[in-house]
N, C-alpha and C positions, 0 to 999 in steps of 0.2 A: 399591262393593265389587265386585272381581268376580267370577267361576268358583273359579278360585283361590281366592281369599283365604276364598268362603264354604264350597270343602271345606274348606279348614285350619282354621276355624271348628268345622265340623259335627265332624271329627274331637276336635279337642281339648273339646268341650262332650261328645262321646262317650265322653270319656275320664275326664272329671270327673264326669260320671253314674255310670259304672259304676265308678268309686273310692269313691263317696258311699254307693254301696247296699250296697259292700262293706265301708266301713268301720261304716258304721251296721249292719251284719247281723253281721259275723267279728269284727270294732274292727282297727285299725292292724298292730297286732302280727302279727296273725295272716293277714293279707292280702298277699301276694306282688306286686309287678310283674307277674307274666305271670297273674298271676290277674284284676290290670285289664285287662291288654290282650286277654286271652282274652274276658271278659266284654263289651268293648267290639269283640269281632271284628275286632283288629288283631294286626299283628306286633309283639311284644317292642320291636324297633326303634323303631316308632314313636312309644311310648311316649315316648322318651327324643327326640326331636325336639320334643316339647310341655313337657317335664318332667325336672330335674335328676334327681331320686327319688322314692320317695314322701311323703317330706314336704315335698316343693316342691309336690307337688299335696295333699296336704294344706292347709298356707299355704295355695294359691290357692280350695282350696271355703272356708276360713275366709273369707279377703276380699271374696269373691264372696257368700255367706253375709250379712256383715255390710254389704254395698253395699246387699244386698237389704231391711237392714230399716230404713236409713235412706232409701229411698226409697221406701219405704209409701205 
């Protein structure tokens, strides 16, 4: 992997953290787009380079989530 690929990494895991602590803190509903990308110290924009909406990153802390407990 290189330079690249491990910031697009770092960013989009940046991004999924700070959706996670926002949804588990606020819930869905009430958690904005720019309230992740704020949280995650990004521009709006970038958001949406990683992520259809918020329930694409949704879905993906689900799947992520559940990879994690089958690999215990």
């Amino acid at each position: 992997m290189g330079k690249l690929d491990d910031k697009k990494k770092q960013k989009r895991d940046s991004l999924l953290m700070a959706a996670f602590a926002l949804f588990t803190q606020k819930g869905i509903n009430d958690t904005s787009i720019s309230d992740i990308a704020k949280k995650a110290n990004m521009a709006k924009g970038t958001f949406y380079l990683y992520f259809k909406d918020k329930f694409d990153i949704r879905d993906q802390l689900i799947a992520r989530q559940a990879l994690s407990l089958i690999h215990i």
